[in-house]
N, C-alpha and C positions, 0 to 999 in steps of 0.2 A: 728189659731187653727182649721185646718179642721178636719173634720169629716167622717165618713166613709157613715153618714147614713144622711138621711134630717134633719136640725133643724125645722123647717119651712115650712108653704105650700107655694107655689109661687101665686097660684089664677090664674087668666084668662094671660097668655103673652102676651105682646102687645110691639112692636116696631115704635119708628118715620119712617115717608119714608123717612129719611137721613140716618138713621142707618139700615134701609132695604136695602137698594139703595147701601150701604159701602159695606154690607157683601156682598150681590150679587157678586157685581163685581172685588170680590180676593175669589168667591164661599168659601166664610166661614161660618160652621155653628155656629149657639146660643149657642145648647146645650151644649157644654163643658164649656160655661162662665157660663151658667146658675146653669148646676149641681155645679162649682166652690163656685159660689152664695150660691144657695143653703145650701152646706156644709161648709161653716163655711170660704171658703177662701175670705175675703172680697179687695183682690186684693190691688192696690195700693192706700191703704186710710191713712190718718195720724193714727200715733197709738191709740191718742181720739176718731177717730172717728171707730178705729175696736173696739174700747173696747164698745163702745156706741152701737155697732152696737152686739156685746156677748152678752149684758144685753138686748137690743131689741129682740132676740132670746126669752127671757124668759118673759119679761114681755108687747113683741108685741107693739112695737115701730117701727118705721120705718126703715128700711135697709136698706143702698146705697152701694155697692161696685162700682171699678173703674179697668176697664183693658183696658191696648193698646192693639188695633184689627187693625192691619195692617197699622200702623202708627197713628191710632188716638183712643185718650181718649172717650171710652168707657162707661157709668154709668149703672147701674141695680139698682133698687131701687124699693124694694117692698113694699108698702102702710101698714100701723099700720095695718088693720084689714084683710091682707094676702086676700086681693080681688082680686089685679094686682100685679101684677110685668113687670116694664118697662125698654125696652131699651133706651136709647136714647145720645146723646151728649149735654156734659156738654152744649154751648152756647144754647139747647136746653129747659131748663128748665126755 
């Protein structure tokens, strides 16, 4: 269910140096994943985890969407109290 407008603040952005390192080198930018994030498109998550992830919008839960960036899986995941929001890959965390 995206959105036209922000649900959410994203906080400080911050990327691992793998998934710096990934985008750099097929020059891909965040921001379209981010603004994605942001509005509501939580990419390829199970349906539980977008619904979890609609009510986190509201009552400021944690957020993780998931998108392939040039052949690999992707995570955004913004922290309950909207301080960061991180890139990083899944074996990552």
């Amino acid at each position: 269910m995206q959105t036209p407008s922000p649900l959410f603040r994203l906080g400080r952005i911050v990327a691992t140096r793998g998934v710096l390192k990934h985008l750099e080198r097929y020059g891909i930018q965040a921001d379209p994943y981010l603004r994605r994030h942001v509005r509501g498109d939580w990419g390829e998550v199970p349906p539980q985890d977008a619904l979890a992830n609609d009510r986190a919008t509201k009552e400021g839960a944690r957020i993780l969407s998931s998108y392939e960036i040039a052949g690999r899986k992707v995570w955004l995941i913004t922290e309950a109290d909207r301080s960061v929001t991180t890139l990083l890959f899944p074996s990552e965390y």
